[in-house]
GUKOL-146171 format. One record per residue (C-alpha): x, y, z. Coordinates in steps of 0.25 Angstrom, whole numbers, plus 5000, padded with zeros to 4 digits. Each point is the difference from the previous one (the first is absolute). Layout:
BEGIN
XYZ...
% end
This chain:
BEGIN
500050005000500550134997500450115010499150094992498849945004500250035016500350164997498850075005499250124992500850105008501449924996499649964985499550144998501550035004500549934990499450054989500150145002501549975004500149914985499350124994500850125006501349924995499449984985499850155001501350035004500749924990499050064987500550125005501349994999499949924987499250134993501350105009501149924992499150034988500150135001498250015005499850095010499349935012498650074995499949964984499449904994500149875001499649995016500149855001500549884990498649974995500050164994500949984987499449924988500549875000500849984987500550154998501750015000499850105012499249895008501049884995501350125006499350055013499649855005501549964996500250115010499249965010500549855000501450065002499650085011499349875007501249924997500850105009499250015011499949845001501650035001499850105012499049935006501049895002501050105007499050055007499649855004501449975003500350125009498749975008500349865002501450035005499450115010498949905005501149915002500950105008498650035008499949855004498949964990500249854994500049924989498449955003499650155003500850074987499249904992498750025005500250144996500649974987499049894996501049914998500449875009501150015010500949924992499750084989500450135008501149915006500649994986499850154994500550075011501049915005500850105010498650075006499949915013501049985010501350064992501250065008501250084997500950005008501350095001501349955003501050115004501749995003500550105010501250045002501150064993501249875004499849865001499349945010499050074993498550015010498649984991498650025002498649974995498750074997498749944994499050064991498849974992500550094988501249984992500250144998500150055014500949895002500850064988499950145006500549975013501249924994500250124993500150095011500649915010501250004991500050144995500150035014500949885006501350094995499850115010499749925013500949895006499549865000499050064988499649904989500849984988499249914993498549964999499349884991498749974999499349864999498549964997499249915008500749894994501250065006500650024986501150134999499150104990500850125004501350055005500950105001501350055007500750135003500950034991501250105003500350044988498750044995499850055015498549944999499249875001500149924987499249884996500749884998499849864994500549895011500749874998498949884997500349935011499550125008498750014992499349925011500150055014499849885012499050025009500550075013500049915009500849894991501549985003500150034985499450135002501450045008500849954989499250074988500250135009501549975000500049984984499450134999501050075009501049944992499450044986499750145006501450025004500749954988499150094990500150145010501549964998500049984986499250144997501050055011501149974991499550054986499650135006
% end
């Protein structure tokens, strides 16, 4: 049974002024790329004659209009799923609203429900280096903060020097380092066998930190060198 069939007037009244205001909208700016002011002729798609090369041009414009907005309302769908995720919403709930199932909304927004980025830093200008750990639910505030912790790092002691940042499959997606010669924080591409990070509790985790001590060193030194 359709989900349709259990709106109430009130809802399904909704939705057809919603479908209709939209319909609007995108005839509109199908006649605006024509060059037909808002309030001229033809005032809806049913308005032109049917086999005239003026209707054949101005409903290829409307189709291309449609088309875009099938785009944007997939960005529009993936930025709301992402936010419902970072509000605690799950798969079940998100498809619900979608009208999709939850595996379906499982699969087309894969990252929305329980993602994590986590930010690793190194501080410390000499070996043994100190590090830290922040955790987010949005990649570019984790970036940001890598950003500045390093750009800052220079002018404190015991200040970062490098920051990755993994996804919650604890994959490296981001990273960057202080570098001397440029005097700022530069992005980096770090060694395959640092791409995964171990969890943090691991004994691996202390010898993943180490490699990327090491690395860190030897590529501040090398820059060191060619400035």
């Amino acid at each position: 049974m359709s989900d349709d069939m259990w709106l109430s007037d009130g809802e399904e009244e909704g939705r057809v002024g919603f479908a209709t205001a939209l319909q609007q909208l995108l005839w509109a700016e199908a006649k605006r790329r024509e060059g037909i002011p808002a309030d001229e002729h033809p005032h809806s798609v049913n308005a032109l004659r049917p086999d005239s090369p003026a209707a054949r041009r101005l409903h290829l414009r409307h189709l291309e209009v449609a088309a875009q907005c099938g785009k944007v309302a997939e960005q529009v769908m993936e930025d709301a799923a992402a936010r419902a995720g970072r509000a605690a919403a799950s798969y079940p709930e998100m498809g619900a609203a979608a009208g999709i199932t939850r595996q379906a909304a499982r699969n087309r927004w894969p990252q929305a429900v329980g993602t994590r980025w986590t930010l690793h830093t190194l501080t410390g200008r000499d070996h043994p280096h100190g590090t830290g750990t922040a955790t987010t639910r949005s990649r570019a505030k984790a970036v940001t903060a890598g950003w500045d912790a390093v750009r800052k790092g220079d002018a404190a002691t015991g200040g970062a020097v490098a920051a990755v940042v993994c996804d919650s499959e604890r994959r490296v997606v981001w990273a960057c380092l202080f570098d001397p010669a440029e005097y700022d924080a530069v992005t980096v591409e770090v060694p395959e066998d640092l791409v995964l990070v171990p969890a943090g509790s691991d004994e691996d985790h202390r010898a993943w930190t180490g490699r990327w001590a090491q690395f860190v060193d030897a590529e501040v030194e090398r820059r060191t060198v060619r400035a």
